[in-house]
PDB file with one MODEL, atoms N, CA, C and O in Angstrom:
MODEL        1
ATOM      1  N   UNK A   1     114.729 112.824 191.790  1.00  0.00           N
ATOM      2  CA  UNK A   1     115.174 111.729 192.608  1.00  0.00           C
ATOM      3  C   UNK A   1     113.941 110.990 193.129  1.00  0.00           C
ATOM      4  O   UNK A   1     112.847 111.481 193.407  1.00  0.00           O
ATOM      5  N   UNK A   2     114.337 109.700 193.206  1.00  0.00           N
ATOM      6  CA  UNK A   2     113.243 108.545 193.771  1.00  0.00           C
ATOM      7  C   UNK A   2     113.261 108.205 194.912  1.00  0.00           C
ATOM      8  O   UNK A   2     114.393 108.006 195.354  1.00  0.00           O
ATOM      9  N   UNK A   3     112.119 107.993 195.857  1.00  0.00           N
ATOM     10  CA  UNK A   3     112.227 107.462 196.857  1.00  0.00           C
ATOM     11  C   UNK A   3     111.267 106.173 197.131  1.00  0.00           C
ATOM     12  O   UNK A   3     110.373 105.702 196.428  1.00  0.00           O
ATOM     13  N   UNK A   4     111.869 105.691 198.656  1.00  0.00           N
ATOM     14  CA  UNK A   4     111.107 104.628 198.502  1.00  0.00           C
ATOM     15  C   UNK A   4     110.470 104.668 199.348  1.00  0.00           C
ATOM     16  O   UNK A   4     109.673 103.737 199.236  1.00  0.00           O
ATOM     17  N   UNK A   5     110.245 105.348 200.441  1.00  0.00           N
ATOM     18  CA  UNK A   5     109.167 106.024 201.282  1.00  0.00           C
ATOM     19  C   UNK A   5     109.847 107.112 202.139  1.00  0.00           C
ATOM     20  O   UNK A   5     110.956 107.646 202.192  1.00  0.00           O
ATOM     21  N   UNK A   6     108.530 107.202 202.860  1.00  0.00           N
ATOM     22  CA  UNK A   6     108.609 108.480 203.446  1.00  0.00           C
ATOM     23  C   UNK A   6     110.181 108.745 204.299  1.00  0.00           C
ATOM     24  O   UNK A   6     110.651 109.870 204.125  1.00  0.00           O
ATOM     25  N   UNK A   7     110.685 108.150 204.851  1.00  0.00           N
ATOM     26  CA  UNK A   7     111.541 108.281 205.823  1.00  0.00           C
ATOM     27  C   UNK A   7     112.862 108.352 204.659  1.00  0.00           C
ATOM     28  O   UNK A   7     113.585 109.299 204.967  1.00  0.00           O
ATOM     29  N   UNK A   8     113.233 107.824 203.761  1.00  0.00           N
ATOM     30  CA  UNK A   8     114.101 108.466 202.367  1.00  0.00           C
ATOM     31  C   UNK A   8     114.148 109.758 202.264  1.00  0.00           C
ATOM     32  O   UNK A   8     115.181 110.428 202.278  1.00  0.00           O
ATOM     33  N   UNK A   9     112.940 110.198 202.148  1.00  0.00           N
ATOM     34  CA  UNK A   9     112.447 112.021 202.018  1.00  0.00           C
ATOM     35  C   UNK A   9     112.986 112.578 203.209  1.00  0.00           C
ATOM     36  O   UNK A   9     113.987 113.293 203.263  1.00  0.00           O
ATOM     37  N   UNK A  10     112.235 112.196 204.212  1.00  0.00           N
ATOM     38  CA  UNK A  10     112.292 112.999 205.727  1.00  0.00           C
ATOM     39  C   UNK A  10     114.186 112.889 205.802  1.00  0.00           C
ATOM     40  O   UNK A  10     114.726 113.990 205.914  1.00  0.00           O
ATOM     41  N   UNK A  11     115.074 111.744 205.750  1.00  0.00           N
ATOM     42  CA  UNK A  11     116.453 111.951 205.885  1.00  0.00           C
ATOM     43  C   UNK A  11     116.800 113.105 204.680  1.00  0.00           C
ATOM     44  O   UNK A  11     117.044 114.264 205.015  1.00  0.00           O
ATOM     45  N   UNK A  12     116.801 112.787 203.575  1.00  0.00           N
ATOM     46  CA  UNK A  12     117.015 113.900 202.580  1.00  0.00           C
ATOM     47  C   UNK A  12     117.104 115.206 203.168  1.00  0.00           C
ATOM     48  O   UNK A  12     117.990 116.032 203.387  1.00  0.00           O
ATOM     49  N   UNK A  13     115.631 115.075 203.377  1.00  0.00           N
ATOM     50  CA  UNK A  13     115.457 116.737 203.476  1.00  0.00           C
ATOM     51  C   UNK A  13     115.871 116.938 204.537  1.00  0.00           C
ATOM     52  O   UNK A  13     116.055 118.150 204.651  1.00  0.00           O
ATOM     53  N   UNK A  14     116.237 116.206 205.763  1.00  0.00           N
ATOM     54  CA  UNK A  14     116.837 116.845 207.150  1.00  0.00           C
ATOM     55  C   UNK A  14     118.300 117.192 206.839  1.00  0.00           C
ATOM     56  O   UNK A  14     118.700 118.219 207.388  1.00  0.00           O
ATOM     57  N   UNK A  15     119.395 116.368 205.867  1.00  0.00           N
ATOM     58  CA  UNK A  15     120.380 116.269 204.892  1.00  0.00           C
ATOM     59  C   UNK A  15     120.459 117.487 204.467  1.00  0.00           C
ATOM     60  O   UNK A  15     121.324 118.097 205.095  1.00  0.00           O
ATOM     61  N   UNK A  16     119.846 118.232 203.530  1.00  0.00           N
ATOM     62  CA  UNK A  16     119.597 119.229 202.712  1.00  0.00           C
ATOM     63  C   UNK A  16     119.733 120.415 203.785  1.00  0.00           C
ATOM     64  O   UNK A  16     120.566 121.319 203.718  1.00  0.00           O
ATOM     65  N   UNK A  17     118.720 120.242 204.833  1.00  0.00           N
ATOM     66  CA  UNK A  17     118.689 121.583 205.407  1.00  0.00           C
ATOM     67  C   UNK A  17     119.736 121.974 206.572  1.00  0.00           C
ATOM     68  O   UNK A  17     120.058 123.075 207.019  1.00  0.00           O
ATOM     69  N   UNK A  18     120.103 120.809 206.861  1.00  0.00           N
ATOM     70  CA  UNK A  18     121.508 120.905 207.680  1.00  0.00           C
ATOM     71  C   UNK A  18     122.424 121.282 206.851  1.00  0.00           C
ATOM     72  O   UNK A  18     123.149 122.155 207.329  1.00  0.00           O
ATOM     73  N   UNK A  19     122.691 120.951 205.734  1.00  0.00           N
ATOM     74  CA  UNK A  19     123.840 121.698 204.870  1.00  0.00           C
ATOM     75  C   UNK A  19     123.989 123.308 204.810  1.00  0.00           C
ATOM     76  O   UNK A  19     124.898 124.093 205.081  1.00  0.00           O
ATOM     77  N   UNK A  20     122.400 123.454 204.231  1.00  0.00           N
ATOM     78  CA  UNK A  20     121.603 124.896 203.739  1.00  0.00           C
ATOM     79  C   UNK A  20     122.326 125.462 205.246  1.00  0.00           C
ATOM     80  O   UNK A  20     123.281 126.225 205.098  1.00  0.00           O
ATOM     81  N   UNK A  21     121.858 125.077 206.863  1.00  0.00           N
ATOM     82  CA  UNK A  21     122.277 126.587 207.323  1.00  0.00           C
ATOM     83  C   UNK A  21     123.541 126.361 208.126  1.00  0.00           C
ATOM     84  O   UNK A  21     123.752 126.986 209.165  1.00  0.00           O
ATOM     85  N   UNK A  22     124.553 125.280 207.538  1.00  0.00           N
ATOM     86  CA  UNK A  22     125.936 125.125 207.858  1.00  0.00           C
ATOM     87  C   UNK A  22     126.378 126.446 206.698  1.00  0.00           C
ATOM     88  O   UNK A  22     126.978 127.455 207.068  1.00  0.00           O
ATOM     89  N   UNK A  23     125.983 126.216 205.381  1.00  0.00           N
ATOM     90  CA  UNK A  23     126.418 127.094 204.763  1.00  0.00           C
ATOM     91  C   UNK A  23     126.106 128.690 204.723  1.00  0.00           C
ATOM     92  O   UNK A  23     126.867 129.613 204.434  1.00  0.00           O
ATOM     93  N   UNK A  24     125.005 128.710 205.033  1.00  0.00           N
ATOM     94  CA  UNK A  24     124.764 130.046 205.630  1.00  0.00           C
ATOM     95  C   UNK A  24     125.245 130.264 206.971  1.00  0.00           C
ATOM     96  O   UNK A  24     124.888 131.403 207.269  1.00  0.00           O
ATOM     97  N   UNK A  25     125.752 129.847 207.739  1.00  0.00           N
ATOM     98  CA  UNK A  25     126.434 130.135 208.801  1.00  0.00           C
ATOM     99  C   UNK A  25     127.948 130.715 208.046  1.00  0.00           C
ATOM    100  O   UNK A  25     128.353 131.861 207.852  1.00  0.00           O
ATOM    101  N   UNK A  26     128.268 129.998 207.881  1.00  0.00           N
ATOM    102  CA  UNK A  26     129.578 130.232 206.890  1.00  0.00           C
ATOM    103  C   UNK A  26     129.496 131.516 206.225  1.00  0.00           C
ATOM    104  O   UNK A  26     129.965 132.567 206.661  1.00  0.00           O
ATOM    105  N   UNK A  27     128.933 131.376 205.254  1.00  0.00           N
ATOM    106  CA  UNK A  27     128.290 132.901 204.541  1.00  0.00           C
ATOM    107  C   UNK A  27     128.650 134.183 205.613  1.00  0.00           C
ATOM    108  O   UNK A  27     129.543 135.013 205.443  1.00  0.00           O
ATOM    109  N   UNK A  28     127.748 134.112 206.711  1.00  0.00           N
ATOM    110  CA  UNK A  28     127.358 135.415 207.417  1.00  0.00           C
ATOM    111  C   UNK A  28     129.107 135.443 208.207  1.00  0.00           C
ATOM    112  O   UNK A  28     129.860 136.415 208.146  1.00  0.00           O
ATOM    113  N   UNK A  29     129.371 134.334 208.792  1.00  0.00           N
ATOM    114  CA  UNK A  29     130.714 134.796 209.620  1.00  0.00           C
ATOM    115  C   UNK A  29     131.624 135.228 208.834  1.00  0.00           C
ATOM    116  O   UNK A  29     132.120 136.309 209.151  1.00  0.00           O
ATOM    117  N   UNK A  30     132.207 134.457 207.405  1.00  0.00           N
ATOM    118  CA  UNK A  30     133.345 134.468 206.730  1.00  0.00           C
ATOM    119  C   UNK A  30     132.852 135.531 205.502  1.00  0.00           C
ATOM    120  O   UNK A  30     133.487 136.503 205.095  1.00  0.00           O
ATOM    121  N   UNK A  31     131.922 135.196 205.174  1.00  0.00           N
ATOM    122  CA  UNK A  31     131.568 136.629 203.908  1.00  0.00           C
ATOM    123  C   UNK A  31     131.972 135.598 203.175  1.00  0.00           C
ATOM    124  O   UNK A  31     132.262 136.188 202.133  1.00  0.00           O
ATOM    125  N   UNK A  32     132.191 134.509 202.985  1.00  0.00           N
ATOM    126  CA  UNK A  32     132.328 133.583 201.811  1.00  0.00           C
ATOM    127  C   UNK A  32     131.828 133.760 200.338  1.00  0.00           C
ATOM    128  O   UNK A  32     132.578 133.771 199.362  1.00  0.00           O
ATOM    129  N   UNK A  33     130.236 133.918 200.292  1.00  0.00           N
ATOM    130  CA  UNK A  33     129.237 134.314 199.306  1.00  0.00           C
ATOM    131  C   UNK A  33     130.004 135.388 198.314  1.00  0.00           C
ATOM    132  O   UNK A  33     130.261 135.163 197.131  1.00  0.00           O
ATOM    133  N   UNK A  34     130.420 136.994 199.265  1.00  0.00           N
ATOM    134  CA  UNK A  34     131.379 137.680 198.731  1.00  0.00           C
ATOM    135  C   UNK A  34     132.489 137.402 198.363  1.00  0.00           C
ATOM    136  O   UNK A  34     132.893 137.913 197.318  1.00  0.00           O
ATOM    137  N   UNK A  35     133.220 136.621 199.010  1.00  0.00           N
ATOM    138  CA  UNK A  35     134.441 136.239 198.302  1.00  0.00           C
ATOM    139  C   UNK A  35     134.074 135.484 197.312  1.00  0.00           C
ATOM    140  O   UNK A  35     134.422 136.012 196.256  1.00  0.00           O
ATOM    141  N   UNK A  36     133.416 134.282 197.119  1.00  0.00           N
ATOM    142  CA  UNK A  36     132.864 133.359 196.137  1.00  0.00           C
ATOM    143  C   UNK A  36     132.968 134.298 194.965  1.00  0.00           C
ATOM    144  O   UNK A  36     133.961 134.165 194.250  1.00  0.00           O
ATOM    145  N   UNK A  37     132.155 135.157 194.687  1.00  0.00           N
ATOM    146  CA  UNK A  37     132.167 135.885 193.995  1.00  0.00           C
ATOM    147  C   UNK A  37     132.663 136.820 193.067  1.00  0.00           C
ATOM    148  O   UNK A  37     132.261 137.243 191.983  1.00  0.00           O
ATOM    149  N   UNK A  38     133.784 137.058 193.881  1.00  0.00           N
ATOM    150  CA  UNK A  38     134.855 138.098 193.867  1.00  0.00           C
ATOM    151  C   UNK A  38     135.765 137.257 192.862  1.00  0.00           C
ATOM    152  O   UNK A  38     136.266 137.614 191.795  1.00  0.00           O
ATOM    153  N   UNK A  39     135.843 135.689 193.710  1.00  0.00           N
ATOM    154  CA  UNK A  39     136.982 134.917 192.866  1.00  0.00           C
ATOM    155  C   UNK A  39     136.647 134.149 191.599  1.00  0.00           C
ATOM    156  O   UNK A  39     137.450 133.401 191.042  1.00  0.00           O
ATOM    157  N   UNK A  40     135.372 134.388 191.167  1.00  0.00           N
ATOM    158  CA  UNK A  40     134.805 133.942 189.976  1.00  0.00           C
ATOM    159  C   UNK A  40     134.948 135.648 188.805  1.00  0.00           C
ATOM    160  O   UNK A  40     135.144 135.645 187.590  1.00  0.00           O
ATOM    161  N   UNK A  41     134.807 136.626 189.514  1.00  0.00           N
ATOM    162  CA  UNK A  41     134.927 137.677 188.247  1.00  0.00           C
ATOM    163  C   UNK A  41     136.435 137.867 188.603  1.00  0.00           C
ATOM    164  O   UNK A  41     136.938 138.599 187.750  1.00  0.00           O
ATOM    165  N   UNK A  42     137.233 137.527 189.433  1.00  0.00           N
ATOM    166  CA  UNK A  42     139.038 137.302 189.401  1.00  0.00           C
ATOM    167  C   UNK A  42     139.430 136.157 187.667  1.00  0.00           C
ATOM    168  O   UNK A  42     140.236 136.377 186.763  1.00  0.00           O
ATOM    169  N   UNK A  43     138.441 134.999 187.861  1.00  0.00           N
ATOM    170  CA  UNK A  43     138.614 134.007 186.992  1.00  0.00           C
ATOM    171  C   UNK A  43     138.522 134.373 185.739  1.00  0.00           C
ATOM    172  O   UNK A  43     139.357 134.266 184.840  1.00  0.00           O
ATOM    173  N   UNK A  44     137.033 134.986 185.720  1.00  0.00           N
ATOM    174  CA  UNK A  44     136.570 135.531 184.852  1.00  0.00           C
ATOM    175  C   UNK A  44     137.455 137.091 183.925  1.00  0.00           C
ATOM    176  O   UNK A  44     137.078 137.588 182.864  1.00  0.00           O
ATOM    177  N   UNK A  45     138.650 137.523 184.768  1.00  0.00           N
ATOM    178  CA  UNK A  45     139.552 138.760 184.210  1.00  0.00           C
ATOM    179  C   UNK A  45     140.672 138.014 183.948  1.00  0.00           C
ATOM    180  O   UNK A  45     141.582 138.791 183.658  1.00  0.00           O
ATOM    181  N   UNK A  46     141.078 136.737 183.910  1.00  0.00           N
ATOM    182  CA  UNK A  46     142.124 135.833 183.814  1.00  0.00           C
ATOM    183  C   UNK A  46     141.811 135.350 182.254  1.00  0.00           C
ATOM    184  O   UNK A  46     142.638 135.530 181.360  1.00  0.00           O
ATOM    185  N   UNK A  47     140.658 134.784 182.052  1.00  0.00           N
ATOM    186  CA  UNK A  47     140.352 134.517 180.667  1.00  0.00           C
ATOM    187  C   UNK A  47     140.002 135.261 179.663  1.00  0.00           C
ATOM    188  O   UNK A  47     139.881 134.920 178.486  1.00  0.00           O
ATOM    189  N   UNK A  48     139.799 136.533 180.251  1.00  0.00           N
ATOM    190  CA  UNK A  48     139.893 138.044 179.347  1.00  0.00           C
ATOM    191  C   UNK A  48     141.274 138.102 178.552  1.00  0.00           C
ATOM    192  O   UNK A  48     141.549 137.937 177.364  1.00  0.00           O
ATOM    193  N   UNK A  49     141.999 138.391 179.633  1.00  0.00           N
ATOM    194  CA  UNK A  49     143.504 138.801 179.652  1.00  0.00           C
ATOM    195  C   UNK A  49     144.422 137.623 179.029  1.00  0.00           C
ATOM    196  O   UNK A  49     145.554 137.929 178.655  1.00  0.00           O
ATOM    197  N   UNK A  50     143.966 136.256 178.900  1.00  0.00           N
ATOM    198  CA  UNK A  50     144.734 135.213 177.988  1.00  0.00           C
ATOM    199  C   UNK A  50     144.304 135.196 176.679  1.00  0.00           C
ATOM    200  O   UNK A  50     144.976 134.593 175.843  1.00  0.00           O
ATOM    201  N   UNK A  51     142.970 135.940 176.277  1.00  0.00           N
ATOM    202  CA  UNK A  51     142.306 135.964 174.742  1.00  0.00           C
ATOM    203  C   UNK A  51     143.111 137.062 174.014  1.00  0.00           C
ATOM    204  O   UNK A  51     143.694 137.119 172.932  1.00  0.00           O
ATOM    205  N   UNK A  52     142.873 138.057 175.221  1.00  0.00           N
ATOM    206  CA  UNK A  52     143.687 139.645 174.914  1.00  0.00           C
ATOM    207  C   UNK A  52     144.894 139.492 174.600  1.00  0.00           C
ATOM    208  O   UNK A  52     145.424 140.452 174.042  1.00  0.00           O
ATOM    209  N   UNK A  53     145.815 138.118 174.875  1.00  0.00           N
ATOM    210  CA  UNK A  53     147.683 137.984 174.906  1.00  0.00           C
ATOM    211  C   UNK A  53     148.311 138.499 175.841  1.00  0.00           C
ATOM    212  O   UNK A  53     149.541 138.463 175.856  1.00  0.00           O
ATOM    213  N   UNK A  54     147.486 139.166 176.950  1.00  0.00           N
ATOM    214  CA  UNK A  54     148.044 139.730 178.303  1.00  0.00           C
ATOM    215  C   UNK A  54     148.160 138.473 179.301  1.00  0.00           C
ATOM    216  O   UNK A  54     147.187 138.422 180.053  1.00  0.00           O
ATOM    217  N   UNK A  55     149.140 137.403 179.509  1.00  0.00           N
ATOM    218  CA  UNK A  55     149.784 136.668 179.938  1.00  0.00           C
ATOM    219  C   UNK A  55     150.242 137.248 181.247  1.00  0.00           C
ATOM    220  O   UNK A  55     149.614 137.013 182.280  1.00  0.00           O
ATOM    221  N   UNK A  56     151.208 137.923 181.235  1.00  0.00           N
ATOM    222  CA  UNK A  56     151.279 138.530 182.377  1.00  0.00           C
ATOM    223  C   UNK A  56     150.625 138.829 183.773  1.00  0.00           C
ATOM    224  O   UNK A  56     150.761 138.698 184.989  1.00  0.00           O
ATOM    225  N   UNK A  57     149.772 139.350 182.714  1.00  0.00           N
ATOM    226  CA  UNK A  57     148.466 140.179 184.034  1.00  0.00           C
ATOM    227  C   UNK A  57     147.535 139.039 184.177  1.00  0.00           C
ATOM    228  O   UNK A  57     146.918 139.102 185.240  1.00  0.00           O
ATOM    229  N   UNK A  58     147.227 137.978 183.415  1.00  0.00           N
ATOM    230  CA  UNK A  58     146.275 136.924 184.120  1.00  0.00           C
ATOM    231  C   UNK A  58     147.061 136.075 184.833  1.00  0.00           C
ATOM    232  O   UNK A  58     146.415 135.332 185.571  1.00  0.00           O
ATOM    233  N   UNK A  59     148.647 135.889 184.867  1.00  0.00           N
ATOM    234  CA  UNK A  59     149.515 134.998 185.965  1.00  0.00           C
ATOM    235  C   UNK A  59     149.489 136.155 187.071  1.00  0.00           C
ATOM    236  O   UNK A  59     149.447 135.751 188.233  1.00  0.00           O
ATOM    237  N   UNK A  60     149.503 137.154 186.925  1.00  0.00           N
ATOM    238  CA  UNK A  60     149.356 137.978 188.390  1.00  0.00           C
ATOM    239  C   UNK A  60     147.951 138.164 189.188  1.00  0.00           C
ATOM    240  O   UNK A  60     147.758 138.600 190.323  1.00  0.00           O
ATOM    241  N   UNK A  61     146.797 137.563 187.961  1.00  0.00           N
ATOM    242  CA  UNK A  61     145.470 137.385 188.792  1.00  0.00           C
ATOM    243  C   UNK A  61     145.291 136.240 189.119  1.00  0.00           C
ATOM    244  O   UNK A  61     144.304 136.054 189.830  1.00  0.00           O
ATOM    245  N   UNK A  62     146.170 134.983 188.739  1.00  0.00           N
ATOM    246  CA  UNK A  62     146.023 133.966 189.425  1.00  0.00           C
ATOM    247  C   UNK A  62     146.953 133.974 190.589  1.00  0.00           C
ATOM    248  O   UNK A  62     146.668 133.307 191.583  1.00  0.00           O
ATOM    249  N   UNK A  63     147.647 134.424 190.556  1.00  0.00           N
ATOM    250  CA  UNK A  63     148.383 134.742 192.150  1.00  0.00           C
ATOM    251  C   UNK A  63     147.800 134.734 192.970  1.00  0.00           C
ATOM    252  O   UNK A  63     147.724 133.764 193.724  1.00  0.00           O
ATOM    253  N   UNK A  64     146.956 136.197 193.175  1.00  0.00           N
ATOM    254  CA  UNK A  64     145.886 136.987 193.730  1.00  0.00           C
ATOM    255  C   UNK A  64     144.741 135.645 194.363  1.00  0.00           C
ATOM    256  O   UNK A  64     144.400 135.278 195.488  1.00  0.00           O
ATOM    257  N   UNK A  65     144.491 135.312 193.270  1.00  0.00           N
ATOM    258  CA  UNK A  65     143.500 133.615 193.846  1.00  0.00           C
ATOM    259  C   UNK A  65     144.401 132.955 194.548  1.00  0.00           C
ATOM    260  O   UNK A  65     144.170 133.075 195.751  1.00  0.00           O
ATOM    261  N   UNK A  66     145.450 132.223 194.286  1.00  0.00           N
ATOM    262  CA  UNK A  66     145.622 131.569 195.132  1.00  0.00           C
ATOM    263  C   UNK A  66     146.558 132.190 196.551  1.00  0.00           C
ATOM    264  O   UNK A  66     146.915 131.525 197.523  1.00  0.00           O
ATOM    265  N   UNK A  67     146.728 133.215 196.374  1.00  0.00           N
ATOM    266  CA  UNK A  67     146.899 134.200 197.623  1.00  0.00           C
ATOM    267  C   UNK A  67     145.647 133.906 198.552  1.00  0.00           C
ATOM    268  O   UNK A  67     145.724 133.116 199.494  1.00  0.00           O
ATOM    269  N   UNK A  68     144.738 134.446 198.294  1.00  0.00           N
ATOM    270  CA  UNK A  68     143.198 134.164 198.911  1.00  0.00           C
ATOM    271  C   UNK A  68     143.100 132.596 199.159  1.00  0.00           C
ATOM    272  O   UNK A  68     142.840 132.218 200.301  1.00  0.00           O
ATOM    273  N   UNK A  69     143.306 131.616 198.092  1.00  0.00           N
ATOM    274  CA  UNK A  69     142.699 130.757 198.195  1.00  0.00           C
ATOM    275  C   UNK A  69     143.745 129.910 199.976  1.00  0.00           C
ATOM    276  O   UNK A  69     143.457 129.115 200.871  1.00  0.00           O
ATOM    277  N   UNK A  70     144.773 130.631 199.637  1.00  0.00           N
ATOM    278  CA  UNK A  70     146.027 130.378 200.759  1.00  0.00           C
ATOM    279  C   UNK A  70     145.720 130.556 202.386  1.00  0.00           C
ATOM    280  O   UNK A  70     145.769 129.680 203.249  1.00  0.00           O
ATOM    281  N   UNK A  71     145.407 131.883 202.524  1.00  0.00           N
ATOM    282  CA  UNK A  71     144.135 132.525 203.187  1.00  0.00           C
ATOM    283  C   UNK A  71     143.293 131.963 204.279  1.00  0.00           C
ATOM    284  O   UNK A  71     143.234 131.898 205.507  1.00  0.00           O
ATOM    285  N   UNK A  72     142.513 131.494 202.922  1.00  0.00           N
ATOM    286  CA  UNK A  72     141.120 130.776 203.591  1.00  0.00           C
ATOM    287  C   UNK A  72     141.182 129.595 204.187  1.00  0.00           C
ATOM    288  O   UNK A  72     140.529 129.052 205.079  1.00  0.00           O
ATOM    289  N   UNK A  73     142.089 129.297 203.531  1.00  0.00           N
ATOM    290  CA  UNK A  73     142.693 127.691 204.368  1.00  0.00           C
ATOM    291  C   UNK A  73     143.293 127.725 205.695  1.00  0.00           C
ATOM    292  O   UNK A  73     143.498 126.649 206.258  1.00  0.00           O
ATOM    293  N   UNK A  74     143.569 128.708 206.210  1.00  0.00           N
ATOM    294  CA  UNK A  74     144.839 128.525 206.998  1.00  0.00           C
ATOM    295  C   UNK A  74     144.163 127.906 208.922  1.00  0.00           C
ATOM    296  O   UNK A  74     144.976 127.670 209.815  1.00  0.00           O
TER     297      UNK A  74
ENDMDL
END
């Protein structure tokens, strides 16, 4: 990315790092990072289980997500 002087940068990066420890705030209270995680190898046993012809069991792991995803919203 381009800038056109210094004060472009200096907002950026004040931008950037206000995000950085909104989201680490988040992280440490909610365990987000862990869940993040959790619901990507959930995703990741969903597209196993539709290659495999187990239909079933990847509509019952998308449940499971949006159970959670239900959850987190509330």
């Amino acid at each position: 990315m381009f800038y056109d002087d210094e004060k472009d940068i200096s907002n950026e990066l004040y931008r950037t790092m206000e995000k950085q420890l909104v989201n680490n705030q988040l992280e440490n209270k909610y365990a987000f990072n862990k869940i993040a995680k959790s619901i990507d190898y959930l995703h990741l046993a969903t597209k196993l289980f539709d290659k495999a012809g187990m239909h079933q069991e990847a509509n019952e792991i998308t449940n499971v997500i949006k159970d959670v995803y239900k959850k987190l919203n509330k």
